[in-house]
C-alpha positions as CSV (number, residue, x, y, z in Angstrom):
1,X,137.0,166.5,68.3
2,X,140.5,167.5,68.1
3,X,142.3,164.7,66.7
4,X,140.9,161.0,65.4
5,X,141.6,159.6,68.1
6,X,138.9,161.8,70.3
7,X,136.8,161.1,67.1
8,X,137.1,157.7,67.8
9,X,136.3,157.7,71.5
10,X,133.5,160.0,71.2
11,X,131.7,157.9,68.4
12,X,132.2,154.7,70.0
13,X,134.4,153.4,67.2
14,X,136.6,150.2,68.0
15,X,140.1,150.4,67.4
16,X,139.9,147.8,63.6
17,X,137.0,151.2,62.8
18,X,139.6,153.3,63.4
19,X,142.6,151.7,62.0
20,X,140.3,151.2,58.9
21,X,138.8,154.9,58.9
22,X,142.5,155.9,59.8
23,X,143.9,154.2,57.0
24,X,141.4,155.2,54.3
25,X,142.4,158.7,55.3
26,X,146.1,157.9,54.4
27,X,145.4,156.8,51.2
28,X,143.2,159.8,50.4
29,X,146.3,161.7,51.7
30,X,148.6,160.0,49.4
31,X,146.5,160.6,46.1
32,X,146.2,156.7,45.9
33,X,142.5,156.9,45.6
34,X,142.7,153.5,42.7
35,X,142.4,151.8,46.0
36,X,139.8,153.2,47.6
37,X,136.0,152.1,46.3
38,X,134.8,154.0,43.6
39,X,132.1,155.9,45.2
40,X,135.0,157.3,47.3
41,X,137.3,158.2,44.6
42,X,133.7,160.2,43.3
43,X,133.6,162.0,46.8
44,X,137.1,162.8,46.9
45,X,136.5,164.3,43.3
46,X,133.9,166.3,45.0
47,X,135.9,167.8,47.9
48,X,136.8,164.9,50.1
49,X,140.4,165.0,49.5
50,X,140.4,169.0,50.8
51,X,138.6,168.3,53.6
52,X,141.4,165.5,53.8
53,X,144.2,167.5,53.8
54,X,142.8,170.3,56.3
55,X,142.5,167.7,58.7
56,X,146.1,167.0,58.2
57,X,147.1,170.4,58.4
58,X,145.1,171.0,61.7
59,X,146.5,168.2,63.2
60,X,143.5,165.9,63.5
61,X,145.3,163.1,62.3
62,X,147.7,162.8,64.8
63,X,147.1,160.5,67.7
């Protein structure tokens, strides 16, 4: 998919699973990961949060 939005569509999400996928993606963005559940903050330890940003950077985010 090229942005979340077409992710959204194409995985049947509703728009509150994509306002919260969305917005868990901002604060991964944002480094504020002491709101995120902890087995998230572990996965962005792992290599969430570059996967993160190359979304950002290829424009996925945008909708």
């Amino acid at each position: 998919a090229k942005t979340i939005r077409n992710f959204a569509d194409k995985t049947g999400m509703s728009t509150d699973d994509l306002n919260h996928f969305q917005n868990v993606m901002v604060t991964i963005h944002e480094g504020r990961l002491e709101e995120i559940p902890l087995f998230a903050q572990e996965a962005v330890t792992q290599g969430l949060a570059s996967l993160v940003e190359k979304l950002y950077e290829s424009g996925f985010m945008d909708i």
